[in-house]
Backbone as ProteinMPNN parsed JSONL, in Angstrom:
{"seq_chain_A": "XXXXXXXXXXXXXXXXXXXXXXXXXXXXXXXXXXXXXXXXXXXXXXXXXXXXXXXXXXXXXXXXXXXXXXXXXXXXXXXXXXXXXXXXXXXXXXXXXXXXXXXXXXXXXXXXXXXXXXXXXXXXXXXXXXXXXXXXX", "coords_chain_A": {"N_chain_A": [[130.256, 183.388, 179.361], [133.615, 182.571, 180.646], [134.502, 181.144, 178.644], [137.037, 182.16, 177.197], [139.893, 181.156, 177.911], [139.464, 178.278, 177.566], [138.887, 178.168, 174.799], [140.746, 180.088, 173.046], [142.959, 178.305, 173.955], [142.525, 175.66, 172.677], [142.081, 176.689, 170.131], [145.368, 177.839, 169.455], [146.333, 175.226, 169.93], [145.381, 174.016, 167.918], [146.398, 175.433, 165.533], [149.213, 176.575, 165.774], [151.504, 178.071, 165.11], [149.724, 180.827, 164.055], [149.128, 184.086, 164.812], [147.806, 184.805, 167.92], [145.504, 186.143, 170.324], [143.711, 185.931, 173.47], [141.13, 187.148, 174.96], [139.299, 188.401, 177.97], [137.73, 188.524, 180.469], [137.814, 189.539, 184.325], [135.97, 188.34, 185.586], [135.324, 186.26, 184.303], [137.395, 184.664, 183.847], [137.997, 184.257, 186.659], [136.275, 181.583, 186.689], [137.439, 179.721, 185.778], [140.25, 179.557, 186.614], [142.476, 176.809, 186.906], [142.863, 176.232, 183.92], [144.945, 177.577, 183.73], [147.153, 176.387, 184.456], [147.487, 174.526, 182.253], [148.346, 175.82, 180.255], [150.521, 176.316, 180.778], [151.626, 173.75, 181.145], [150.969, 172.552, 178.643], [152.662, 174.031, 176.7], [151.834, 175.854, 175.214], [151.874, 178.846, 173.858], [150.417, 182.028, 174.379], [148.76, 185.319, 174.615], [147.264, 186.681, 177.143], [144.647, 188.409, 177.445], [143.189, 190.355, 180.159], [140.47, 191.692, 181.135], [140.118, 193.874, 183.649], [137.938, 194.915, 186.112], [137.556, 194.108, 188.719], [134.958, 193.338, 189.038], [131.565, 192.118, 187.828], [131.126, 192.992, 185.051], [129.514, 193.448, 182.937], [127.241, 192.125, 183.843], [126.737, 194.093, 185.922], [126.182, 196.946, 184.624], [123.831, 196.188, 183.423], [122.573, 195.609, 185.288], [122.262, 198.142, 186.107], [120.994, 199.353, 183.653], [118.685, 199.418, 183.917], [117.63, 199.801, 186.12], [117.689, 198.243, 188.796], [119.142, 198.058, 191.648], [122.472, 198.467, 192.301], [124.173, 194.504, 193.686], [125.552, 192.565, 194.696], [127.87, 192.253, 193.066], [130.111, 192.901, 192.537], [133.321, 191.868, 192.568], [136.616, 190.282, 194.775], [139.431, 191.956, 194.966], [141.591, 190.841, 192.996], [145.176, 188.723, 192.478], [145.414, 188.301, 189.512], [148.197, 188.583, 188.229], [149.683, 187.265, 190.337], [148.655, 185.066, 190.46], [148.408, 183.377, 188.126], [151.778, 183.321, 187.438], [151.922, 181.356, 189.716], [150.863, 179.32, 188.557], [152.469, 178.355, 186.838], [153.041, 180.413, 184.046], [153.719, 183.105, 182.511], [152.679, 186.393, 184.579], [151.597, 189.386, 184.396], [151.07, 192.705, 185.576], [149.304, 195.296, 184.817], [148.29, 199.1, 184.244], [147.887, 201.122, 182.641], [147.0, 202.753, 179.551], [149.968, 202.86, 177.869], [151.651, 200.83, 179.617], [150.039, 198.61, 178.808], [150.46, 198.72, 175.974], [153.24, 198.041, 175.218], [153.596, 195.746, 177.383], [151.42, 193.865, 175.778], [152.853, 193.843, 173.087], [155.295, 192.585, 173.888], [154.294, 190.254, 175.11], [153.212, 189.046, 172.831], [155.759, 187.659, 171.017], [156.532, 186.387, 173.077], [157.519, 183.071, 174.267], [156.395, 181.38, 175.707], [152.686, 181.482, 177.763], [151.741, 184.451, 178.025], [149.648, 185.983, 181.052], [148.023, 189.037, 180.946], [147.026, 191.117, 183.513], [144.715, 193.496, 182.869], [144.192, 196.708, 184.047], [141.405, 198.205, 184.94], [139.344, 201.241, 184.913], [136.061, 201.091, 186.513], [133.692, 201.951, 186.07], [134.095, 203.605, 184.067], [134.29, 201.502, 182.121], [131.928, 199.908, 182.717], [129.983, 201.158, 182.061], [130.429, 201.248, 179.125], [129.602, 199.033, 177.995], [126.832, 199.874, 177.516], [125.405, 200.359, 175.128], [125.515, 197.972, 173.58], [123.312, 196.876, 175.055], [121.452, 198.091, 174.377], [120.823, 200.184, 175.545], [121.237, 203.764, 174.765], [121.296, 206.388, 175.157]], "CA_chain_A": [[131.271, 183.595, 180.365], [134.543, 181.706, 180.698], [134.863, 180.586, 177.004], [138.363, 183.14, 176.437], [141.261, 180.0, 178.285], [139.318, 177.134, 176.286], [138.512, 178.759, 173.359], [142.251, 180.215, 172.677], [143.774, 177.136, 173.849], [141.874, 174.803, 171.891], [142.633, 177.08, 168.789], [146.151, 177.491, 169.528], [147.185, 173.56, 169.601], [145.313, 173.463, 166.249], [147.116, 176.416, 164.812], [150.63, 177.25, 166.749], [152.095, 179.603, 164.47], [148.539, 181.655, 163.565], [148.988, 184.739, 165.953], [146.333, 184.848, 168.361], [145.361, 186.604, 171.596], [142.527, 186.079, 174.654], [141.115, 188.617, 175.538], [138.42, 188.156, 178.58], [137.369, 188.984, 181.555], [138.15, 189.075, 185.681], [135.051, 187.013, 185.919], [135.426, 184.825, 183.088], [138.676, 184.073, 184.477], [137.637, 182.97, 187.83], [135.386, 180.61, 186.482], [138.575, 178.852, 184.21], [141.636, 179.418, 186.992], [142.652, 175.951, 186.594], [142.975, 176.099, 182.788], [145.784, 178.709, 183.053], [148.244, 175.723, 184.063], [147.351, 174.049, 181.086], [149.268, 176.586, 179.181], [152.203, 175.644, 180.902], [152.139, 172.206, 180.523], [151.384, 171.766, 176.588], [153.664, 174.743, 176.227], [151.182, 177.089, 174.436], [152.193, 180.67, 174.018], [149.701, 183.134, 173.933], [148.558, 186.538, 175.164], [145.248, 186.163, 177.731], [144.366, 189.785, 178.033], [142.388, 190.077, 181.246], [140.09, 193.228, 181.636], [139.839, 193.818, 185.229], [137.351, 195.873, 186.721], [136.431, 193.962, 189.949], [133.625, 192.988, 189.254], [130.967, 190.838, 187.198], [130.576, 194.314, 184.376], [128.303, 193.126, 181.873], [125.609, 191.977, 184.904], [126.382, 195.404, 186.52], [125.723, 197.217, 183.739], [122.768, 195.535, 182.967], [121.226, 196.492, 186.4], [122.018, 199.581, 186.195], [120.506, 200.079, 182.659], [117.268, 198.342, 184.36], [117.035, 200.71, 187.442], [117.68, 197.771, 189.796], [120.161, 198.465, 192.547], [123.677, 197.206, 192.413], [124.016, 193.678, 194.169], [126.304, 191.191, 194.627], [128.676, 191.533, 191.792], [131.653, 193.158, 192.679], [134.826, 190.995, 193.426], [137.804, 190.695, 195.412], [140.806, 192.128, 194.586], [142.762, 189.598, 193.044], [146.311, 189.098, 192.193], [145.752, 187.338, 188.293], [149.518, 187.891, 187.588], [150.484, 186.388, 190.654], [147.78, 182.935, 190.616], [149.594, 183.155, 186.713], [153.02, 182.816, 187.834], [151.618, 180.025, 190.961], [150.772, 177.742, 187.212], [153.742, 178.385, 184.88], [152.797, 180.988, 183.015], [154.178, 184.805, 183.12], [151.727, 187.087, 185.435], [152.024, 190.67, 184.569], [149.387, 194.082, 185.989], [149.3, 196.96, 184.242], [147.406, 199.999, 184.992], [148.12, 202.169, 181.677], [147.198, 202.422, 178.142], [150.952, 202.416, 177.493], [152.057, 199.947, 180.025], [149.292, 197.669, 178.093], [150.542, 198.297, 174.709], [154.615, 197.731, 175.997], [152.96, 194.329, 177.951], [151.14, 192.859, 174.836], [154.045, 193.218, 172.463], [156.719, 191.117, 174.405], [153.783, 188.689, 174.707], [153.246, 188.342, 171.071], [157.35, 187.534, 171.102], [157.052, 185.609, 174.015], [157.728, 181.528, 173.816], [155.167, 180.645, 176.948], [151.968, 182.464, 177.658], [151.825, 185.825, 179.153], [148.552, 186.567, 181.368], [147.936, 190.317, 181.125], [146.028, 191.571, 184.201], [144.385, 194.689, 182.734], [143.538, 196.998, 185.306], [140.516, 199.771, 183.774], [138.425, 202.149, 185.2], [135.579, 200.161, 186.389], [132.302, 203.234, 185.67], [133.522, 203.856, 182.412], [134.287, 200.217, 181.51], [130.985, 199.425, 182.579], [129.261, 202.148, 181.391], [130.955, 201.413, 177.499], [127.941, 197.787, 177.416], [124.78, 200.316, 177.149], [125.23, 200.239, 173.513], [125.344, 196.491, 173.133], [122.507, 196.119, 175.647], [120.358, 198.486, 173.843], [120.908, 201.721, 176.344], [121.884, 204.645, 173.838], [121.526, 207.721, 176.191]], "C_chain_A": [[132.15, 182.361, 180.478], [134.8, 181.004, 179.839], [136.751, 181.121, 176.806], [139.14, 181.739, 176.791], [140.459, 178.977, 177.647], [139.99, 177.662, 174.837], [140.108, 178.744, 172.557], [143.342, 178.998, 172.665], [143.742, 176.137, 172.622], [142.662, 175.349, 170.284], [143.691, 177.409, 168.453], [146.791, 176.067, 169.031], [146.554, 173.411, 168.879], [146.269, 174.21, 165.425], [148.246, 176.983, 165.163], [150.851, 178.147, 166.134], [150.964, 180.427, 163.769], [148.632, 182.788, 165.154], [147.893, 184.703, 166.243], [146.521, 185.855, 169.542], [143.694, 186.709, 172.414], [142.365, 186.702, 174.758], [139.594, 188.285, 176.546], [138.408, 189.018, 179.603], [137.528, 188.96, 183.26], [136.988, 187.478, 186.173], [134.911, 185.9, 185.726], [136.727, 183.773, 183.746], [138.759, 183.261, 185.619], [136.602, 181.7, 187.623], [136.697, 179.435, 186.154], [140.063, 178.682, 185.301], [142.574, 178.568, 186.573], [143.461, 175.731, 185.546], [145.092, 176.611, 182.57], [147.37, 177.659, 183.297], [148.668, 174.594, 182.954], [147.831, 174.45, 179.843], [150.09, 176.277, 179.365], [152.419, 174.73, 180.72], [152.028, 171.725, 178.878], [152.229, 172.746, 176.347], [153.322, 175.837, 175.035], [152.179, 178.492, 174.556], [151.112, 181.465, 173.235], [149.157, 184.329, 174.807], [147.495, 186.264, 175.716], [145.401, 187.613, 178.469], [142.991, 189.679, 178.7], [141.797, 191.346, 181.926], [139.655, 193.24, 183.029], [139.04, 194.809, 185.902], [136.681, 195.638, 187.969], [134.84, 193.695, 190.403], [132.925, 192.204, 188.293], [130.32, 192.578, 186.335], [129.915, 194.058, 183.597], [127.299, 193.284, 182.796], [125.712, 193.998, 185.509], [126.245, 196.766, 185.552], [124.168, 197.208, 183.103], [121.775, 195.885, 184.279], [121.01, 197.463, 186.556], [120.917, 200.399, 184.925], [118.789, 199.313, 182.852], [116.568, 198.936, 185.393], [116.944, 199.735, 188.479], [118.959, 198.241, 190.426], [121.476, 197.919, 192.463], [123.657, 196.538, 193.777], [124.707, 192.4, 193.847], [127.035, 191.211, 193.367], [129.768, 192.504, 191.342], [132.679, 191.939, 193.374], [135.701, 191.607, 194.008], [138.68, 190.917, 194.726], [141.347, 190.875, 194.663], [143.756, 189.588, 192.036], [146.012, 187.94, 190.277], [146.874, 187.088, 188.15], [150.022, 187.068, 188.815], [149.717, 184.596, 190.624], [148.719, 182.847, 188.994], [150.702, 182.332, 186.465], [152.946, 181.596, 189.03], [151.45, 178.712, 189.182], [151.421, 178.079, 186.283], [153.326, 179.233, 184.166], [153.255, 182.432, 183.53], [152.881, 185.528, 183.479], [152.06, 188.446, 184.894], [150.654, 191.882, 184.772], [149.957, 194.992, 185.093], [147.931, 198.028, 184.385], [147.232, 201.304, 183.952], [147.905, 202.148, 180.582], [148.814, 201.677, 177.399], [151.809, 201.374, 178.191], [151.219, 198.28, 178.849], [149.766, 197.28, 176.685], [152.243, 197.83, 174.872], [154.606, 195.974, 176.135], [152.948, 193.521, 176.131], [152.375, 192.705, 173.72], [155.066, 192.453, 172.763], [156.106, 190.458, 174.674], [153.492, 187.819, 173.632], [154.56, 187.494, 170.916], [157.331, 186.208, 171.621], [156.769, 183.995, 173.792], [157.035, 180.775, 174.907], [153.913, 181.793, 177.085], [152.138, 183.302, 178.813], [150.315, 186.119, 179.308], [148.803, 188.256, 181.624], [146.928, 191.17, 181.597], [145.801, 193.105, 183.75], [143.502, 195.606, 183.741], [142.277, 198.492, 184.856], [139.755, 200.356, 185.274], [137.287, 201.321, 185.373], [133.971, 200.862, 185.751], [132.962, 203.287, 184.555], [133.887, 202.402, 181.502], [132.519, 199.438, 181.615], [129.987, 200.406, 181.811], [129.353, 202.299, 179.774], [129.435, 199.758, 177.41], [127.131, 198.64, 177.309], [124.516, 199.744, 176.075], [125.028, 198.766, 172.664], [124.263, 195.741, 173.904], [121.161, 196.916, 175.097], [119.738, 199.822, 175.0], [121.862, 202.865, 175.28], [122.3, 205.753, 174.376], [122.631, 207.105, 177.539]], "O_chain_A": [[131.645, 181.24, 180.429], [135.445, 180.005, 180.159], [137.564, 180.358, 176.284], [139.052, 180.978, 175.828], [141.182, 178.675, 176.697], [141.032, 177.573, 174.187], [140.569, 177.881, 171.809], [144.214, 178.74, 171.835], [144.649, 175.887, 171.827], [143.451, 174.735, 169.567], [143.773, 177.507, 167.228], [147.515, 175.861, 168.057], [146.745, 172.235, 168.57], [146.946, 173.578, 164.614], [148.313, 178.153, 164.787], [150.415, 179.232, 166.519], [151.348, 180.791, 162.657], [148.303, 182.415, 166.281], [146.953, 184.607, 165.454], [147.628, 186.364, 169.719], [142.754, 187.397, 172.015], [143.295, 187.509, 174.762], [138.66, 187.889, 175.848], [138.988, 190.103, 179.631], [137.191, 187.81, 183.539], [137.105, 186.369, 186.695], [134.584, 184.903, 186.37], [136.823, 182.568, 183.98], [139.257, 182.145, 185.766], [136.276, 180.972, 188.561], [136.538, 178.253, 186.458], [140.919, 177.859, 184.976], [143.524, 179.03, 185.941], [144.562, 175.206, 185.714], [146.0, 176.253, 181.819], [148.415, 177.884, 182.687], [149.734, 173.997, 182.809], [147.829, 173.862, 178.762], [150.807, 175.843, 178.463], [153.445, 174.485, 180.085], [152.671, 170.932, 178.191], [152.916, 172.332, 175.413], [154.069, 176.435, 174.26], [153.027, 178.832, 175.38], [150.923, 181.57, 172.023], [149.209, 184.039, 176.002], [146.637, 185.651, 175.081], [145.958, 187.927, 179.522], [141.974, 189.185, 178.214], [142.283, 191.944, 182.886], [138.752, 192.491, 183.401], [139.736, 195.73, 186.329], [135.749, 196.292, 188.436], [134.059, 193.771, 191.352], [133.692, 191.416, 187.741], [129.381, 193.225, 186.8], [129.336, 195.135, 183.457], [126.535, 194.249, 182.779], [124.829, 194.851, 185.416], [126.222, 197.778, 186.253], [123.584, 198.086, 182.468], [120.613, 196.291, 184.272], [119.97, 197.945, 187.004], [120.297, 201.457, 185.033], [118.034, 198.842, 182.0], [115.374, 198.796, 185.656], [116.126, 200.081, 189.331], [119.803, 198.797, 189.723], [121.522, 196.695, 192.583], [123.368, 197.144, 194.809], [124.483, 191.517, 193.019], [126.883, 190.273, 192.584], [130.173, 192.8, 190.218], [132.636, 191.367, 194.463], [135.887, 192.823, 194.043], [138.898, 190.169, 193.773], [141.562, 190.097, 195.593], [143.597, 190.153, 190.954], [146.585, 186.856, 190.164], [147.217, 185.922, 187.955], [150.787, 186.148, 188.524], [150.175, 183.458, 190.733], [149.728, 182.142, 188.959], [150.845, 181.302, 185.806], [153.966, 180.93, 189.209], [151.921, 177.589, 189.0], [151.104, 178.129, 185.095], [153.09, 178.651, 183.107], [153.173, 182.821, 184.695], [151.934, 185.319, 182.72], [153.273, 188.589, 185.047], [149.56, 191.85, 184.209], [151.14, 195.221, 184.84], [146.776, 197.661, 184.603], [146.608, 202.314, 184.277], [148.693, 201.35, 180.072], [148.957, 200.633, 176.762], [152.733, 200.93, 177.51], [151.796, 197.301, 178.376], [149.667, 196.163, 176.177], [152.266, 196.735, 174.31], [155.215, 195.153, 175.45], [153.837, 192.949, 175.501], [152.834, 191.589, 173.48], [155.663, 191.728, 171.967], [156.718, 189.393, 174.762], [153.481, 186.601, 173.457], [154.261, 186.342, 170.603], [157.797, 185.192, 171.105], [155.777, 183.691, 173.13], [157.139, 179.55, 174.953], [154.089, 182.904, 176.584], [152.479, 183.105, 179.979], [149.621, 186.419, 178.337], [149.668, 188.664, 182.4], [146.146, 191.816, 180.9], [146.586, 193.95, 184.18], [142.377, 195.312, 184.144], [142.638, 199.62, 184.519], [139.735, 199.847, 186.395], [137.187, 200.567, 184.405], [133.248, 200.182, 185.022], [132.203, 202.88, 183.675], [133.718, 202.36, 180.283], [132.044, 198.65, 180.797], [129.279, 199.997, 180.891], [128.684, 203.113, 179.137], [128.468, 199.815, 176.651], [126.177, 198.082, 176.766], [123.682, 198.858, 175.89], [124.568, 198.547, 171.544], [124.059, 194.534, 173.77], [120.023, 196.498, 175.311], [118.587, 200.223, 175.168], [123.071, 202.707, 175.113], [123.442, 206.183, 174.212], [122.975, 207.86, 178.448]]}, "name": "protein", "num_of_chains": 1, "seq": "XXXXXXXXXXXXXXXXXXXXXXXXXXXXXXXXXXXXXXXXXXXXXXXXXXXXXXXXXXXXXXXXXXXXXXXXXXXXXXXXXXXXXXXXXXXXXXXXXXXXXXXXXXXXXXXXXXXXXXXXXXXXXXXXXXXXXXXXX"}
């Protein structure tokens, strides 16, 4: 958790012109806030796609495929594109397959980074980990 705003950065200012794109998590994200004005100031450009489901979905997932109760690991509604745009960097929500695919292409383009609050379904986003936690049914 909270590797995606290093990680990308880091491999960015080795590689500028190697397209790239983040791709993480609401959670991951609040761990890293900070980071995201760090794009603005070295002047990175890159895409930090930000799956949003309100909550901590791997762990809730994981209790569920365990038969413990859900607990403690939903979040608050929060605005990513606007904390985004509070540290230099473009903020944008989307709520649509095709708003998403629209979004990420003018961030590929784009000459600063674009955070792209992805907004999903949060039951069938969590419900897509069984298979990587070793729940098949």
């Amino acid at each position: 958790m909270g590797l995606t705003l290093p990680a990308v950065l880091g491999a960015k200012l080795v590689k500028p012109g190697v397209p790239m794109v983040g791709i993480g998590a609401d959670g991951s994200l609040l761990m890293r806030l900070g980071e995201l004005e760090v794009f603005a100031r070295t002047g990175v450009a890159v895409p930090l796609v930000i799956i949003n489901d309100q909550a901590l979905g791997t762990m809730k997932s994981r209790q569920k495929s365990r038969g413990m109760p859900e607990y403690g690991l939903d979040l608050q509604p929060v605005d990513f594109a606007g904390i985004a745009a509070a540290c230099g960097v473009k903020g944008i929500t989307v709520e649509t397959p095709e708003q998403f695919e629209d979004e990420l292409k003018l961030a590929m383009q784009a000459d600063r980074t674009t955070l792209i609050d992805a907004r999903v379904d949060p039951l069938a986003y969590q419900d897509s980990f069984g298979p990587t936690i070793g729940v098949l049914a």
